[in-house]
C-alpha positions in Angstrom: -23.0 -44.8 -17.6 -25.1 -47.8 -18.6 -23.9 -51.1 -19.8 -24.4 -50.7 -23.7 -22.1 -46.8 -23.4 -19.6 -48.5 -21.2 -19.4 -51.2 -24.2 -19.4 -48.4 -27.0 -16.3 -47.1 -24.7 -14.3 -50.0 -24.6 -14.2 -51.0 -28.2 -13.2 -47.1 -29.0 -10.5 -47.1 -26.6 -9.6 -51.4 -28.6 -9.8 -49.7 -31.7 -7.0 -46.5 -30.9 -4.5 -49.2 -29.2 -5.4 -51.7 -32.6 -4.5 -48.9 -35.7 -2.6 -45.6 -33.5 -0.1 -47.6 -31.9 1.8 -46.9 -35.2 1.6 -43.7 -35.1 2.1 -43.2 -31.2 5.2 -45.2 -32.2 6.3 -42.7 -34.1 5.6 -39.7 -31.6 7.1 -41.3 -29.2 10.4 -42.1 -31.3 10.0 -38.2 -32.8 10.1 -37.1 -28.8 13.3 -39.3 -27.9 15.1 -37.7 -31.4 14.4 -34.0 -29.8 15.3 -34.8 -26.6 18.6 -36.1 -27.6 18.8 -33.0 -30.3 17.7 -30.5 -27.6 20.2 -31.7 -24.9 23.0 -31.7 -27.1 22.5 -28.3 -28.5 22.2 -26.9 -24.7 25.8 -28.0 -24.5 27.4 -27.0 -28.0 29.8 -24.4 -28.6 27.2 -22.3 -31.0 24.5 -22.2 -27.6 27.7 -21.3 -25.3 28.9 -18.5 -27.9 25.6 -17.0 -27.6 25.2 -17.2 -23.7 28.4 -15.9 -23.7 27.9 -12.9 -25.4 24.8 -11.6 -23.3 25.9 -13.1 -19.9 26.6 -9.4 -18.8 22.4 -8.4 -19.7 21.8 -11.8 -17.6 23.3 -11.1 -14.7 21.8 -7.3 -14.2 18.8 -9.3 -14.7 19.2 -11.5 -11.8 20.5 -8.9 -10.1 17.6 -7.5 -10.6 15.3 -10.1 -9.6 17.2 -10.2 -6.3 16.6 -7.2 -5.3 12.9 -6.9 -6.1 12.4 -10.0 -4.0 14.3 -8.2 -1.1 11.7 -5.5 -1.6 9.0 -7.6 -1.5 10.1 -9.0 2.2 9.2 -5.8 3.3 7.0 -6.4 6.9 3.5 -4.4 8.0 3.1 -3.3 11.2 2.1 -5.9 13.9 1.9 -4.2 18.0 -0.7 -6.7 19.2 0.5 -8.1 22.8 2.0 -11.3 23.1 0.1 -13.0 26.0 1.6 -16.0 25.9 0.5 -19.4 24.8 -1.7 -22.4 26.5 -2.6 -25.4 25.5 -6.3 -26.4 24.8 -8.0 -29.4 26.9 -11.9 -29.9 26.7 -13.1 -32.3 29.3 -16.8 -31.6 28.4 -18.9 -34.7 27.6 -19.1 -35.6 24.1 -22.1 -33.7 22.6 -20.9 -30.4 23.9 -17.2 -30.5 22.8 -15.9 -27.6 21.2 -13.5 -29.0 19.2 -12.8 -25.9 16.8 -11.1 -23.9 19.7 -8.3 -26.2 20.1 -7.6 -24.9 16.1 -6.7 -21.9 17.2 -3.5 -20.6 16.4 -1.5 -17.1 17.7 -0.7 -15.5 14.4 0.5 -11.4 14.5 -1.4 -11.4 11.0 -4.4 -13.2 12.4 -7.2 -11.7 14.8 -9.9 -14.7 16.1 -13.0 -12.4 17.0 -16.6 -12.7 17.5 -18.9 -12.8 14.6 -19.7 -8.9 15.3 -16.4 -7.9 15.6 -15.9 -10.1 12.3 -18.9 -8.1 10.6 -17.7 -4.4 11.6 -14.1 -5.5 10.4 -15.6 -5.2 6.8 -17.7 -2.4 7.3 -14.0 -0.2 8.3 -11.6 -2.6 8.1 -8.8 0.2 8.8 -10.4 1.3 11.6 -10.5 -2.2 13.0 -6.8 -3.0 12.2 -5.7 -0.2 14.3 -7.2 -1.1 17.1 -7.2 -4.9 16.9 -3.2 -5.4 15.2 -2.2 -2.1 18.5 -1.0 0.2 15.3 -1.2 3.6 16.7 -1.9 6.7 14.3 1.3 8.4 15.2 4.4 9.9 13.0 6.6 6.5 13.9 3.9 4.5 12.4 3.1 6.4 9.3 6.9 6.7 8.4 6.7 2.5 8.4 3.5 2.4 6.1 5.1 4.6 4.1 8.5 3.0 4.0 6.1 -0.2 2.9 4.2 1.2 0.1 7.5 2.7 -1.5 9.0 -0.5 -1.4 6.2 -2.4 -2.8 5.3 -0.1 -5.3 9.2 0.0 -6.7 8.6 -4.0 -6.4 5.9 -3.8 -8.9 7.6 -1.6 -11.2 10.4 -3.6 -11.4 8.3 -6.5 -12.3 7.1 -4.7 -15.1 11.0 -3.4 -15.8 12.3 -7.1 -15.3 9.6 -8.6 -17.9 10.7 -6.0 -20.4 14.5 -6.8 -20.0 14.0 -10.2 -20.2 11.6 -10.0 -23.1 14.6 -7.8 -24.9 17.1 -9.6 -24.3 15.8 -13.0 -26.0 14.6 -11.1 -28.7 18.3 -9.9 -29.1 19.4 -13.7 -29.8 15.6 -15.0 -31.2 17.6 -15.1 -34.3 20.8 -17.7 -33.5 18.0 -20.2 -31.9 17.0 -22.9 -33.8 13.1 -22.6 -34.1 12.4 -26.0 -32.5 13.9 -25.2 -29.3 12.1 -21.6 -28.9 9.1 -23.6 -29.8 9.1 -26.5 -27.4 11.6 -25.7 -25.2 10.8 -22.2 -24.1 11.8 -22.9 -20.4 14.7 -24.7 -20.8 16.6 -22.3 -22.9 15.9 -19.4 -20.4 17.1 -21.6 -17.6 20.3 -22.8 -19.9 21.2 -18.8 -20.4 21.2 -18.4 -16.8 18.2 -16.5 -16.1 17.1 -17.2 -12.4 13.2 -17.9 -11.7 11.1 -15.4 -11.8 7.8 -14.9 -9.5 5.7 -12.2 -11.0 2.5 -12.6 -9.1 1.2 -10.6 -6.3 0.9 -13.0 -3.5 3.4 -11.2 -1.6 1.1 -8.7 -0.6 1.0 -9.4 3.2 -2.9 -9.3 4.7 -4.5 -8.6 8.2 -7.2 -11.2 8.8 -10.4 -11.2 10.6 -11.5 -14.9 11.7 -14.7 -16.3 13.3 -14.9 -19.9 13.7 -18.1 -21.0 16.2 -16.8 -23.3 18.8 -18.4 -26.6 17.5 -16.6 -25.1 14.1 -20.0 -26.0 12.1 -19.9 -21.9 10.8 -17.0 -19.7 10.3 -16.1 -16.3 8.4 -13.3 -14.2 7.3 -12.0 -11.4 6.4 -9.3 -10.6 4.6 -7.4 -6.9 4.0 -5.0 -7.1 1.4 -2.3 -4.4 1.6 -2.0 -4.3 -1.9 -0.6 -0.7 -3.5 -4.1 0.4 -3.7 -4.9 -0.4 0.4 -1.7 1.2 1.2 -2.0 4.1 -0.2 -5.6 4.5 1.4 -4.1 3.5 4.7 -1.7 6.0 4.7 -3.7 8.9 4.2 -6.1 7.4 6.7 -3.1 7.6 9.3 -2.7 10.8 8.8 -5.8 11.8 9.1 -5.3 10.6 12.2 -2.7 12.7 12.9 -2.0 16.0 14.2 0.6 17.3 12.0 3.4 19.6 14.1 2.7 23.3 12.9 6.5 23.9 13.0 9.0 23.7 10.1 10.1 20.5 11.3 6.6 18.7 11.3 5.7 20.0 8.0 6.0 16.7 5.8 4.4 15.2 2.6 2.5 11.9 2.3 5.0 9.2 0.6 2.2 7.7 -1.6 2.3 6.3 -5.2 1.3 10.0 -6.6 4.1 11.9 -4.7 6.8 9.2 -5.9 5.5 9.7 -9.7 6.0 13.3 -9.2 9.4 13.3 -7.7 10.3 10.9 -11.0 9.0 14.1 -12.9 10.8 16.7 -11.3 14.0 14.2 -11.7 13.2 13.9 -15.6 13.1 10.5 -14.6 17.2 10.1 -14.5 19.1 8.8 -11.6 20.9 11.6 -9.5 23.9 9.5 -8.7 24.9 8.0 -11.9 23.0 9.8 -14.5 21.4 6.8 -15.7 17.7 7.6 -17.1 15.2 6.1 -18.9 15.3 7.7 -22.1 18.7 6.0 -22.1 17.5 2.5 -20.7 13.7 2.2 -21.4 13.6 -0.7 -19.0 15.1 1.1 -16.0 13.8 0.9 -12.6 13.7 4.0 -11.0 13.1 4.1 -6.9 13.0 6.9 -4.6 15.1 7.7 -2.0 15.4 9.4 1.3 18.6 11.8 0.9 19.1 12.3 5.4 16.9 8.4 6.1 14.1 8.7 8.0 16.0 6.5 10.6 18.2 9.7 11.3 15.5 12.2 11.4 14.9 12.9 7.5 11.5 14.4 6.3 9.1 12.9 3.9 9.8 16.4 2.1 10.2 16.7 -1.7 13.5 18.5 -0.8 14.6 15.2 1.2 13.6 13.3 -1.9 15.8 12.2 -5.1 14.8 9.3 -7.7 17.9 7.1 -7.7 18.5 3.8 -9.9 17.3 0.7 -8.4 21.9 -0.2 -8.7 22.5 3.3 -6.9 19.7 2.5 -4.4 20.8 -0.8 -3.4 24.4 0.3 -3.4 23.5 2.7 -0.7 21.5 1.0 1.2 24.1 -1.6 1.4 26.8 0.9 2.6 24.4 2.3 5.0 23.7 -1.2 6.5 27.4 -1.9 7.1 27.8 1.4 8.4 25.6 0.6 11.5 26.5 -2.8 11.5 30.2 -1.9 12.3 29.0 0.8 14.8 
């Protein structure tokens, strides 16, 4: 910037403070005003008559939201060996320090490689997890990939179901708000009803990672596998592939991917085998799909071991089974 802009600058920035400040004035005194207006409507007895009447839809909601984020804690499979940790000490002279390798962290999701092994990671990166994260192609293993991509996938649709509920439920009461606080106070008035936080991204998605970082840490690349619905689904066919399926009745099982659990919704007309509950009734409905004998205690991934069950019936017995082995 030369000397004659920087001078233009100055007297333009004079000449705001000289004839706005009235009118910044104002704004200012206009905000103040709404912020008083908008903290005593949070606390009248109009805004509590309406949180009152749709507390009930609120707390499904969070209910909800609970429950998806216990679905998205769901963990991948991790066998590497634990070898132990050391500490790092480089007594070379200064021009040949490798100062990068003391960086180095043990991670389960982490692998530090070679540049090559880095490389062929992206060429077959399944191939590569399975025989850099120890996950073997075996029935024990599948059954966990599986377990993961039906609990992310119903974590996804109940994003898309919680979005919708929310959505209806302020519509329901767009009416009794005053226009100025849907318009400028959007968040406050969903945290004033009660509704929890919501985190509708994707970052949960856990990842394996591929790392090269040269010892002097001048060059470096990773890799990154995302286990996103799409990956997992992949990944579990490639398992099974893998695997040499038992030729008795017993070993004959389906793959639990995101086409099998749409088809099981189907055969269910897409209503909740416990309580009835379907979604011609409640559009919004989560619907999740559920081992009827658990895997844990020998059930099949069979379409006759399979029922679509409400995300409330799901959770309800998946609590019950969880205290049954606690107690025992």
């Amino acid at each position: 910037m030369n000397t004659l802009t920087g001078c233009l600058v100055l007297l333009l920035i004079f000449a705001l403070l000289v004839y706005a400040w009235p009118l910044l004035l104002v704004l200012a005194v206009i905000a103040i005003i709404y912020q008083i207006y908008a903290a005593l409507y949070f606390k009248s007895e109009k805004f509590n008559t309406i949180k009152e009447k749709i507390q009930a839809h609120i707390h499904d909601c969070n209910d909800l939201n609970d429950h998806i984020e216990n679905l998205k804690s769901t963990a991948l499979v991790v066998n590497r060996a634990d070898y132990g940790e050391a500490v790092y000490h480089d007594n070379s002279r200064w021009n040949v320090k490798r100062d990068a390798l003391k960086k180095q962290v043990y991670a389960p999701y982490i692998y530090e490689c070679s540049r090559t092994v880095c490389d062929n990671a992206r060429k077959e990166p399944f191939k590569y997890i399975c025989k850099y994260f120890g996950i073997k192609a075996d029935e024990e293993t599948l059954g966990k990939f599986e377990a993961a991509l039906n609990d992310f996938s119903a974590a996804e649709d109940g994003k898309v179901a919680l979005k919708a509920e929310r959505t209806a439920i302020l519509e329901s009461i767009s009416s009794d708000i005053p226009w100025a606080i849907k318009k400028f106070s959007q968040k406050k008035l969903e945290k004033n009803l009660g509704f929890e936080e919501v985190d509708f991204s994707t970052l949960y998605f856990p990842k394996y990672e591929f790392k090269y970082t040269s010892a002097g840490g001048n060059t470096g690349t990773t890799y990154d596998v995302v286990m996103d619905i799409d990956n997992l689904n992949r990944f579990v066919i490639y398992l099974s592939e893998k695997i040499k399926f038992s030729k008795t009745v017993a070993g004959q099982r389906a793959l639990m991917t995101s086409k099998l659990r749409q088809h099981i919704k189907e055969r269910d007309h897409f209503t909740c085998k416990y309580c009835g509950a379907s979604t011609e009734a409640e559009p919004h409905l989560l619907l999740e799909i559920d081992h009827i004998v658990p895997v844990s205690k020998g059930g099949l991934t069979t379409e006759e071991n399979l029922q679509t069950l409400c995300w409330r019936c799901n959770r309800s017995k998946s609590n019950k089974t969880t205290n049954v082995q606690v107690s025992t």
